[in-house]
N, C-alpha and C positions, 0 to 999 in steps of 0.2 A: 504494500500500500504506500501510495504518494502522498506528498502533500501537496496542492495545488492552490496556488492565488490564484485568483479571477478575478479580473479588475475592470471593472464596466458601470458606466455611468446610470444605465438605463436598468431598473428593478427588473422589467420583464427579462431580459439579455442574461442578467445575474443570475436570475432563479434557473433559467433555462440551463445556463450551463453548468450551474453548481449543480442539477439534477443529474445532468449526463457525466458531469467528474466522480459525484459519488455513488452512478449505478454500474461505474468501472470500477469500486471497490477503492476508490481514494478520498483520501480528507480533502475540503474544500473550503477555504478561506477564502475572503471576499475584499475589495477594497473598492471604492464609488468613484477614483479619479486618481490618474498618473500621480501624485504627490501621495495620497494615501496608499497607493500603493508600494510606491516606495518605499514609506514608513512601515508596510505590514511585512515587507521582503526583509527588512533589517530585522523586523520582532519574532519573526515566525523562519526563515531561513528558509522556505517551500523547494521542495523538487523541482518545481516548471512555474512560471508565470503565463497565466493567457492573457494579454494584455487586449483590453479594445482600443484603436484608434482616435476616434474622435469622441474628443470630451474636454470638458470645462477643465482652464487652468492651465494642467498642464496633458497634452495629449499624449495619446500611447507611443508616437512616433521619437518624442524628445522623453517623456518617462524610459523608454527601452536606451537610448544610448544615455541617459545618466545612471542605468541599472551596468549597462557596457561598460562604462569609464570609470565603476568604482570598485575596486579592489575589494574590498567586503562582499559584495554581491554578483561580480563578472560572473562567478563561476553556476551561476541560476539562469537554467534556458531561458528566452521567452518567448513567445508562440502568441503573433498577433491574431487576433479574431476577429473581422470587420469586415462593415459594408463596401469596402475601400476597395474597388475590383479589379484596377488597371494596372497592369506588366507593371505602368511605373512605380505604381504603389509599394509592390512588390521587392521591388530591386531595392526602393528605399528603408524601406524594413526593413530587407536585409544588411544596408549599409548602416544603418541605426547599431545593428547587432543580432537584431531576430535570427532564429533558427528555424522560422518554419511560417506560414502563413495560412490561413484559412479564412472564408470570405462567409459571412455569417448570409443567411442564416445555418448555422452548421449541420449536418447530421450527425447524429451520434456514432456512426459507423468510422466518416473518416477524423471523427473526432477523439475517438478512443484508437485508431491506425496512427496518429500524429504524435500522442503521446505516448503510445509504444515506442515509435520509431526514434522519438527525442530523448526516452528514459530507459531506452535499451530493453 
């Protein structure tokens, strides 16, 4: 069993995915916005972060490479979850630091394949 942050601004997105992280058999920690999610990565230390994209403050884009460029936390995947669907999105994610991308709304099939694939 993992443990998973999920960081999404929108209650329904949250619910939805905390559903499908904990019917993979993992713990599911939540956080409402790239800065508290950062905060809950230092408190909680998670296997994988799903970060979503756009959100108040600070977005999943600039939340992921400050999770990237800090040495307490580089070593925690994170796996963007968004409505964000274009190549370019993509390539930026991954130059942020992401390891993985999924374009919401997700299924829980390739949702639990991505977090195999990320957690070995």
């Amino acid at each position: 069993m993992a443990k998973i942050l999920v960081v999404d601004d929108s209650p329904t997105q949250l619910t939805n995915l905390v559903k499908m992280v904990e019917n993979q058999g993992h713990q599911a920690i939540t956080a409402s916005n790239g800065m508290e999610g950062i905060d809950q990565a230092r408190a909680e230390n998670p296997d994988l972060i799903l970060m979503d994209v756009v959100m108040p403050e600070l977005n999943g884009f600039q939340a992921t490479r400050k999770i990237a460029k800090d040495a307490a936390l580089n070593h925690i995947p994170v796996v963007l979850v968004t409505t964000k669907d274009q190549e370019t999105d993509k390539v930026w994610g991954e130059r942020q630091g992401a390891v993985g991308y999924i374009v919401k709304p997700p299924q829980e099939a390739e949702l639990a394949a991505m977090i195999g694939k990320v957690l070995g």
